[in-house]
C-alpha positions, 0 to 999 in steps of 0.5 A: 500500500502506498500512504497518503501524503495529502491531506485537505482542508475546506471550510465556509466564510465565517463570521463570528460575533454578537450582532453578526445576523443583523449584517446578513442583509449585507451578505447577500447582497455581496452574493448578488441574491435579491430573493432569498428562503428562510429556513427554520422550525417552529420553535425558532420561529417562536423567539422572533429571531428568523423574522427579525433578521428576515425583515432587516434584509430589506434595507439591503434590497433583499426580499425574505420568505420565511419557511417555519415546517422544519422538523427537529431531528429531520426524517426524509418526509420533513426534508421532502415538505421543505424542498416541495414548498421551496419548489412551489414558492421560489425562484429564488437566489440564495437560501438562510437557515436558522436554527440548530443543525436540524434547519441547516441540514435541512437547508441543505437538501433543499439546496440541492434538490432545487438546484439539482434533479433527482430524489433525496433517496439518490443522494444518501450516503451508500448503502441507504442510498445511491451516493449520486453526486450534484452535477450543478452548482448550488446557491449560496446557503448562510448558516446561522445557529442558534444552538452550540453544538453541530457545526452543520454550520461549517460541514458537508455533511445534511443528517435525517432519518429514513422512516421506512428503514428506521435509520439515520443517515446522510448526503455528504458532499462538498457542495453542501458546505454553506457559502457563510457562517455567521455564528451570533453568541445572542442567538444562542441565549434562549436554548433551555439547559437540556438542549444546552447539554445535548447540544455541548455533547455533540461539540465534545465528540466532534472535537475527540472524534476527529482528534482521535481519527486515523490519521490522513497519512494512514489511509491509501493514497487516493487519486485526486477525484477520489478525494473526499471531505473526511480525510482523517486527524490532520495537522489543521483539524488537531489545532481546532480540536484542542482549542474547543476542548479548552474552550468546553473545559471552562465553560460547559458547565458553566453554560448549563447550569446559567443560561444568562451568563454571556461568557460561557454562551460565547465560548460555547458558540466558538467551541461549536466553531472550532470542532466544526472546522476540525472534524468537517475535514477530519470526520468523526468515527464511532460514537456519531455511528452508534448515535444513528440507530440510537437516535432513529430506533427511539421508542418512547424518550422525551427530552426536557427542552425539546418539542412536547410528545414527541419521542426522541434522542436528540443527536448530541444526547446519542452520540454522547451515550456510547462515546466513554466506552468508545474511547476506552476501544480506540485507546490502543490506536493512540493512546497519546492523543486520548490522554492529552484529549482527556488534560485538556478537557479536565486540566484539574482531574487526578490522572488514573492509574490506567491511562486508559481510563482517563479519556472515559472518566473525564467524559463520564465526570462532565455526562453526570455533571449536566445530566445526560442520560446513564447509557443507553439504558436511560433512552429506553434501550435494552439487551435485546436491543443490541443486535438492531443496533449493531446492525444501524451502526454497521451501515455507517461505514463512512464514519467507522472507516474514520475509526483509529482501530478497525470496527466489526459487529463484535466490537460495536456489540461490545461497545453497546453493551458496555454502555446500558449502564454507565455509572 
């Protein structure tokens, strides 16, 4: 085998700071759009803040529709209902999501299915669905959450649920990376603590995931139109991964336990940031595979903070669940990078005995501290739920190839296992 000697490294404009979403108008007008679609949920739409950044791209000279019919945690049939509406109502020349990665991703589909032909079932991710690529360029799309956790903001990446097949998957190309992020920390001030926590846990996995991936340099040498945007832990992708673990040391907690506290909300936003420009090149492994069928086989788990009755394990909250025994398998791979993850993550925690455990302990100590769920056992799952799990993970061969040591049924069943109870 011949090593890879290239890494790559995309990422959107960004723009970064309390007041940004009031300058979007400006934006657009750069990318010459006139007629633009704001894509958002309901719940979003509540809190005033799509309309009023809608309404203040008129002094630019650009007209805003709103679309509130995102759904949180999309399903195929959700994206279907916004690409359809964005077909009915449009033309139009650039789209503006805003919310949690749910409307971004959202967007995104969108995006590409009114710029390209086909059905969003030819786009997913192989084996769920064909792979196929866009042929045509997209609009310019603007991101701008309002929750601290995706970094849809910043990726290539759109996630749903597949309702027939009871799975969650994705369209991954880079096409799909918005044209700008503007990351507003004041957007971000009404998430309830639940959504806080969730939210917090996917920008921690993001950041240990693509700093614990294979390296680039340990994949085959690809030709140049083999390139994909996961790549593999990289030189770029480390040094954003450190920084928002630091930056999730100081101010995770403090961010769940008093929403009103600025500081921390800011943090929180560019912890957000940095994970996204680090794993949306490097990618993330098994925590995020296990999350999918965690994730799209809930029974009957309502989460504080989220919609009312309406079963779900929000994304963040289901990659977190098997992610301290995860860490615990890949050990071996690099021990060196798990323990330098866990120093930066919890500078103040007295170091194990076992090196092994001090990635899982650190994580495990801040789960508790903001009350994430104990294992899988605590979203309803049980024994017998293993083999469906196993089996939805398995699909996620994208992520699980990202994985610093090689993956198989037995070990994800381990993993699954392992994680019903964690303390």
């Amino acid at each position: 085998m011949t090593s890879e000697t290239v890494f790559t490294y995309g990422a959107p404009q960004l723009k970064f700071g309390s007041g940004a979403a009031d300058e979007i108008g400006f934006d657009l007008a750069q990318f010459g759009a006139r007629r633009v679609l704001v894509v958002t949920d309901a719940g979003v739409a509540a809190t005033g803040g799509p309309r009023r950044i809608a309404d203040a791209m008129r002094a630019y000279g650009v007209e805003a529709a709103v679309f509130e019919g995102v759904r949180v945690e999309p399903t195929d049939a959700s994206m279907r209902e916004a690409v359809e509406h964005a077909r009915a109502t449009g033309p139009y020349d650039a789209y503006v999501a805003v919310g949690g990665g749910s409307s971004i991703d959202t967007a995104k589909a969108v995006n590409l299915l009114t710029t390209n032909e086909g059905d969003l079932t030819d786009y997913l991710n192989p084996p769920v669905g064909a792979g196929r690529a866009p042929e045509r360029p997209l609009l310019p799309l603007v991101a701008v959450p309002t929750t601290t956790g995706t970094g849809a903001e910043s990726t290539t990446v759109c996630v749903l649920d597949v309702l027939d097949l009871r799975v969650k998957t994705g369209i991954s190309h880079p096409r799909l990376r918005p044209a700008l992020a503007v990351v507003d920390p004041e957007l971000t001030m009404s998430q309830p603590p639940g959504v806080t926590a969730s939210a917090g846990m996917d920008i921690l996995c993001h950041a240990l995931e693509s700093y614990t991936a294979r390296p680039y340099d340990r994949y085959e040498r690809k030709r140049p139109e083999e390139r994909v945007p996961y790549c593999g832990a990289n030189p770029v992708s480390d040094m954003w991964a450190e920084k928002s673990l630091s930056l999730l040391s100081r101010s995770f907690r403090r961010a769940v336990a008093d929403g009103d506290d600025r500081d921390a909300r800011t943090d929180m936003a560019l912890a957000a940031t940095f994970a996204g420009l680090g794993f949306g090149n490097a990618g993330v492994h098994i925590p995020h595979a296990n999350a999918y069928p965690i994730a799209g086989q809930v029974k009957d788990f309502r989460p504080d903070g989220y919609p009312d009755g309406e079963a779900m394990v929000p994304h963040g909250m289901s990659v977190s669940l098997t992610a301290p025994e995860a860490f615990r398998f890949t050990f071996e791979a690099r021990p060196e990078r798990h323990v330098r993850a866990a120093e930066l993550l919890d500078p103040r925690m007295e170091r194990p005995d076992d090196p092994a455990e001090h990635l899982p302990l650190a994580v495990l100590r801040l789960m508790r501290d903001i009350g994430i769920p104990d294992g899988i056992g605590g979203v309803g799952y049980g024994e017998g739920d293993i083999p469906a799990l196993v089996e939805g993970a398995m699909k996620q061969q994208r992520l699980l190839a990202t994985s610093p040591r090689p993956v198989d049924e037995e070990a994800v069943a381990g993993i699954f296992t392992r994680s019903l109870r964690l303390w």
